[in-house]
C-alpha positions in Angstrom: 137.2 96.6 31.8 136.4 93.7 30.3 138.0 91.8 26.8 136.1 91.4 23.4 133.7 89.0 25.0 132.5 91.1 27.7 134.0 87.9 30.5 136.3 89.2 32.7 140.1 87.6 31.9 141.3 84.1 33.1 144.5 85.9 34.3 145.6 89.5 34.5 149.5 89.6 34.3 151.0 92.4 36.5 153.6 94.2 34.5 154.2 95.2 30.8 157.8 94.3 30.0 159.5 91.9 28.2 159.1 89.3 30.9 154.8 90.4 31.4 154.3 90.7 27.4 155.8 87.4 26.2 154.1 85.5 29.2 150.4 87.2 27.9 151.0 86.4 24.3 151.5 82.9 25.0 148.7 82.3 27.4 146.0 84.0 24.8 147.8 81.7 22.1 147.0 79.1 24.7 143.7 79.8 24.3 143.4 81.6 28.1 141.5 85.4 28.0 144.1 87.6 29.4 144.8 91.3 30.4 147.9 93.0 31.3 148.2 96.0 33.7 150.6 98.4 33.1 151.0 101.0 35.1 152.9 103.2 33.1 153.9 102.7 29.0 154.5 98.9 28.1 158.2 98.1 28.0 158.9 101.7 29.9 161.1 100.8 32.7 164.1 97.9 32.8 163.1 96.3 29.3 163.9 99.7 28.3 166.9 100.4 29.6 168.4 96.6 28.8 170.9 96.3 26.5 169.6 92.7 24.5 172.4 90.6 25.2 170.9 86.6 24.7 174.9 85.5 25.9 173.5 82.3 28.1 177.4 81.3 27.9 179.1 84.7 28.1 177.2 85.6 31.1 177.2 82.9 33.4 179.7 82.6 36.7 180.9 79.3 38.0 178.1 79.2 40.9 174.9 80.0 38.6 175.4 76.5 36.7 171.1 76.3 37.3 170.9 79.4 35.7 173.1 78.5 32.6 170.8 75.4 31.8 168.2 77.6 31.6 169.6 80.0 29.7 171.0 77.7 27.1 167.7 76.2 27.1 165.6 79.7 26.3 168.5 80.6 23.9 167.8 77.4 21.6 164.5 78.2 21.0 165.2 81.9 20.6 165.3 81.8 16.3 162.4 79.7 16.2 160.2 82.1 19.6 161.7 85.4 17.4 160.4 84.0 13.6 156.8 83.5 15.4 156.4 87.0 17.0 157.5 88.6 13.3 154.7 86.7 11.9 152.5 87.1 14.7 153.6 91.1 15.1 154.3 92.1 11.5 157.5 93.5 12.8 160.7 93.4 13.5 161.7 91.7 16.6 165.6 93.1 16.2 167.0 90.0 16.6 171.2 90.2 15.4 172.8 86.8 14.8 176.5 88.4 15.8 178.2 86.5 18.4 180.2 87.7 21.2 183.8 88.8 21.8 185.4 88.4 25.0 188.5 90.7 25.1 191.2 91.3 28.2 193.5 94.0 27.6 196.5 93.4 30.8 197.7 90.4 32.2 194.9 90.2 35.6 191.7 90.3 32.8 193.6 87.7 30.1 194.2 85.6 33.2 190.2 86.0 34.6 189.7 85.4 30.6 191.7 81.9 31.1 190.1 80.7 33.8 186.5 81.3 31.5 187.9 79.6 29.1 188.6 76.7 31.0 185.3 76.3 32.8 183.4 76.8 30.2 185.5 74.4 28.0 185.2 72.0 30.8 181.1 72.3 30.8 181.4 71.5 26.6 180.2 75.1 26.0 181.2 76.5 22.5 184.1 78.8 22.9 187.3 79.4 21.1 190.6 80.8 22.2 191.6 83.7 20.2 195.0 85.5 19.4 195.6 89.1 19.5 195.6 89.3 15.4 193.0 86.9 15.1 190.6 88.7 17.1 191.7 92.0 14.7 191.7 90.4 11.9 187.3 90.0 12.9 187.1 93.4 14.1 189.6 96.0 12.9 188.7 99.0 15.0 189.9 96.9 18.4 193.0 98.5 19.9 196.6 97.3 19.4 197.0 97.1 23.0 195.1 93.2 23.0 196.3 90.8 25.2 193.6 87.9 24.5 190.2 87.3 23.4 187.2 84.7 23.4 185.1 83.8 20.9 181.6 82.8 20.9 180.0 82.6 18.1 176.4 81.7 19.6 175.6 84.4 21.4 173.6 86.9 20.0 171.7 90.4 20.6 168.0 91.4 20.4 166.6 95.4 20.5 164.6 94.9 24.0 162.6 98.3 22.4 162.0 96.2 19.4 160.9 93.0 21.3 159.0 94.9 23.3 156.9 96.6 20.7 156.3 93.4 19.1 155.3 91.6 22.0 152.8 93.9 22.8 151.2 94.0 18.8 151.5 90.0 19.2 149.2 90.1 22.2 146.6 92.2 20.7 146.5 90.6 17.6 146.1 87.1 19.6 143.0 89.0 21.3 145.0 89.9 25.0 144.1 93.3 26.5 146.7 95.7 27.4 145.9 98.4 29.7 148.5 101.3 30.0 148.6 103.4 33.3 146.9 100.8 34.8 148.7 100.6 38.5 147.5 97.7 40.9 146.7 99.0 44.5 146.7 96.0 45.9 145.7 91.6 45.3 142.5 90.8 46.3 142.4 87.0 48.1 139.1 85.2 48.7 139.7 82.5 51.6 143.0 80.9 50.6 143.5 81.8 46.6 143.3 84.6 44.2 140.6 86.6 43.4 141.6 89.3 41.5 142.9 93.2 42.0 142.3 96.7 42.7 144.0 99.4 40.6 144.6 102.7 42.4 141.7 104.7 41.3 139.3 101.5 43.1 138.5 99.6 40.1 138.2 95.7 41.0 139.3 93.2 38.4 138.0 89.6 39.1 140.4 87.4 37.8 141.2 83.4 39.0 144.8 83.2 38.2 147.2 86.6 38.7 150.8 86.5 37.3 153.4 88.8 39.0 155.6 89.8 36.3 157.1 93.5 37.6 160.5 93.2 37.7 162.1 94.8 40.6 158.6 96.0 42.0 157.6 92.6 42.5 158.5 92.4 46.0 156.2 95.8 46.6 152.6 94.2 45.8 149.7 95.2 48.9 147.7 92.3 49.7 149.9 89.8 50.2 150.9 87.9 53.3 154.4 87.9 53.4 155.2 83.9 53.8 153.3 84.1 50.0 155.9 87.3 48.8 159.3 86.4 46.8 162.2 88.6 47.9 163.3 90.5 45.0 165.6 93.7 45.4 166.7 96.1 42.7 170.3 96.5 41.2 170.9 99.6 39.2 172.5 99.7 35.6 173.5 102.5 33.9 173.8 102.4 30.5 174.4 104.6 27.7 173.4 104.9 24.0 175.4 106.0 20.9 175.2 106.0 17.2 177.9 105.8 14.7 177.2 108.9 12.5 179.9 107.1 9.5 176.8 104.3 10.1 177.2 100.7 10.7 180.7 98.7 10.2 182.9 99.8 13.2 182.2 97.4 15.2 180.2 93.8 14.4 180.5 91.8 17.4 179.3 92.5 21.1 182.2 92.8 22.8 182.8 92.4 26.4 185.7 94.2 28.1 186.3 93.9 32.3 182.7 94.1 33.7 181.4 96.3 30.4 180.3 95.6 27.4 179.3 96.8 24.0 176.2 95.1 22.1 176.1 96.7 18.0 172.5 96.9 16.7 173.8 96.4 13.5 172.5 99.5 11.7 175.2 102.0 13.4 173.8 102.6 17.1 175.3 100.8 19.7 174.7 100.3 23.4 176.9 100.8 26.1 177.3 99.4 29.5 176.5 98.9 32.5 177.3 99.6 36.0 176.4 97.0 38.6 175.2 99.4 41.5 173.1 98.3 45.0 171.7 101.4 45.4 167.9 100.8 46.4 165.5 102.0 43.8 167.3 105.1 42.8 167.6 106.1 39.3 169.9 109.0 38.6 172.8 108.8 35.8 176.0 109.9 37.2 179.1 111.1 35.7 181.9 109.3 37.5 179.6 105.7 36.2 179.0 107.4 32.4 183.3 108.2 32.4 184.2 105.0 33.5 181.8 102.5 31.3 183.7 105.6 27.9 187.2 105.3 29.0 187.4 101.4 28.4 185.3 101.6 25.5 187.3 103.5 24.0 189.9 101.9 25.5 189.5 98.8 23.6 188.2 100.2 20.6 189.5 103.7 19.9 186.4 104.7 17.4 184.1 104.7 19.8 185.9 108.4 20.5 183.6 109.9 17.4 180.1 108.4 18.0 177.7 110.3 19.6 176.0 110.2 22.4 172.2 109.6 22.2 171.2 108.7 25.6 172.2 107.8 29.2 170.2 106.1 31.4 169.6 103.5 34.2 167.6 100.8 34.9 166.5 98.5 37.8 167.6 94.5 37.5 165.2 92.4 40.1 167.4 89.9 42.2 166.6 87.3 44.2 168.9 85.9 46.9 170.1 83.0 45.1 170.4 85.2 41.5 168.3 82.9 39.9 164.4 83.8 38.7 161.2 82.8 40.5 158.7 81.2 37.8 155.4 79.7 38.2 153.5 78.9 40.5 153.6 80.2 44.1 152.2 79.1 47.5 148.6 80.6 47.1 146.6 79.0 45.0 146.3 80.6 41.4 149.5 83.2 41.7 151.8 82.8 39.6 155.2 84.5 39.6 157.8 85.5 36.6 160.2 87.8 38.1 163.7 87.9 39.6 165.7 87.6 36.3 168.6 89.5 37.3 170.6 90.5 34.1 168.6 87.6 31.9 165.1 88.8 31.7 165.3 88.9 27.6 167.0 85.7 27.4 164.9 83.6 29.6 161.8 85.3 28.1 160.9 82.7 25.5 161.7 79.9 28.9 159.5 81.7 31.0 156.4 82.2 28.7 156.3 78.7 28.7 157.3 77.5 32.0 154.3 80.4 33.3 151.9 79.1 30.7 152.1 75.3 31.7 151.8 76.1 35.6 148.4 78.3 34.4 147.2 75.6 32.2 147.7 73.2 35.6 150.4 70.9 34.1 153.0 69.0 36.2 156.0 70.7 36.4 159.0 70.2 34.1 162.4 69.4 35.3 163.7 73.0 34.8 160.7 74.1 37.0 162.2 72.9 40.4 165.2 75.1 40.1 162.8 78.3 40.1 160.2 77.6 42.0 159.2 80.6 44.0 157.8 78.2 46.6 161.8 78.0 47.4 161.6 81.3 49.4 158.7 80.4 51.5 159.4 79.7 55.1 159.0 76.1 56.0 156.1 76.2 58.0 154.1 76.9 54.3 155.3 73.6 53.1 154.7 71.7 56.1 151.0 72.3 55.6 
């Protein structure tokens, strides 16, 4: 299938997510004729199931310092990347400007909640130490029972849904094919660089440059020799989705409680999670996981008892050994790699489309591209070549 031209594309782009979709529009803005393979609905798998947290600062652990510089990095364009797509789109991205709660309710968490503080304080990040009534004074439904919270104000939310939908209207309006059901068999290599891929079904699509963008099934790809393959493995989330119906107001803030959170999409729905599970590629929504992520939500904010529930559900985060991503270019010529986000796909999406973009256009690397080179996984016979 070829685009409006009748040439075959410049790159295909393997997987229809946030990562795959915001990585195509900016290549056809780029001027490059591209077509994404999806091999079931655009935005149908981990995009879907992610809760939208853009919390660079609220996110990061003492050892992922790389991955913080990168996140703060994608979250200062993230306005400016979120006003373009609206244009571009003509719709709502679901972008929430509502900054980010940290709350302990015992001693151990307000001590773990210190010792945040401190590092992040100590790496100049933006966060302020909060009193009990303070943080009640900003949002009344929180339970008496606060020991301490965090404040930071620059840490926002986007609907992944949303983004997702308005990715994929961007792309088509930029002239970028998106194929649905579209599942690739296998990578096609000609001597030692891409050629192109087969879908299941035996279609052959000719394409120079290839960009691995799917998620947790990244890893999975036939055609590849395995010194060429990043190592990505899935981590299940569950998740669950509920809606206010009083509407919005409850709660205005995402708040983060233990290893849980809550992220408002400020029109009375909020979402709910997420478990942290290494359980292969396995999928099912359990009730011991759904009972712990209500109790401390409603735990910390006592509300939550009279929403209902919309949806439960888990996803698939892709990891990487080292928990940061693999973007750009990898060791055979003309693949390209934007995978292995962990829990920061949506935030590092702006980051990635261009880090991809300027390894497909052939421009030198920038310094953020040595800490994610996928080339970092290959054995070191590869290099020594």
């Amino acid at each position: 299938m070829h685009d409006h031209n009748g040439a075959s594309p410049d790159v295909v782009v393997i997987g229809g997510g946030v990562i795959g979709l915001a990585v195509a529009w900016r290549a056809a803005q780029a001027g490059l004729r591209v077509t994404v393979l999806e091999r079931g609905r655009p935005g149908g798998e981990t995009s879907h199931v992610a809760a939208g947290m853009l919390a660079p600062i609220s996110e990061v652990t003492p050892t992922e310092l790389s991955v913080l510089r990168l996140g703060l990095r994608s979250a200062a364009t993230y306005h400016e990347f979120v006003a373009e797509l609206a244009e571009a789109s003509g719709r709502d991205p679901g972008y929430l400007r509502c900054g980010t709660l940290a709350v302990a309710r015992d001693a151990d968490e307000a001590e773990a909640l210190e010792r945040v503080f401190e590092m992040r304080r100590g790496l100049d990040l933006e966060v302020s130490r909060l009193r009990p009534s303070a943080a009640r004074r900003m949002e009344p439904a929180l339970a008496p029972t606060l020991r301490l919270a965090l404040e930071v104000p620059n840490d926002h939310a986007i609907d992944p849904r949303q983004l997702t939908a308005s990715l994929a209207r961007a792309l088509e309006c930029a002239g970028g094919v998106l194929r649905s059901g579209a599942e690739v068999e296998e990578v096609v290599l000609e001597g030692d660089r891409v050629a192109g891929v087969v879908l299941c079904g035996g279609e052959h699509l000719p394409a120079p440059q290839l960009v691995v963008a799917a998620g947790p099934w990244s890893g999975q790809l036939e055609g590849l020799p395995s010194a060429a393959r990043v190592p990505i493995r899935p981590v299940k989330g569950q998740i669950l989705r509920l809606h206010d119906p009083g509407g919005p107001g409850l709660v205005e803030h995402v708040l983060r409680m233990g290893s849980g959170y809550v992220v408002p999409r400020g029109d009375g729905r909020y979402v709910l999670g997420a478990t942290m599970e290494e359980r292969g590629f396995d999928l099912t929504v359990t009730a011991g996981a759904v009972f712990e992520l209500l109790r401390e939500a409603v735990e910390l904010v006592p509300g939550f008892a009279e929403l209902e529930i919309d949806e439960c559900s888990a996803g698939l985060r892709p990891a990487t050994p080292d928990s940061a991503p693999a973007i750009g270019p990898g060791v055979i010529a003309g693949l390209h790699w934007a995978t292995g986000h962990y829990r920061g796909g949506v935030l590092l999406a702006p980051l990635t489309a261009e880090l991809v973009v300027s390894g497909l256009l052939g421009e030198p690397p920038s310094p953020e591209a040595a800490s994610v080179a996928p080339a970092r996984f290959a054995p070191a016979e590869v290099h020594a070549r």
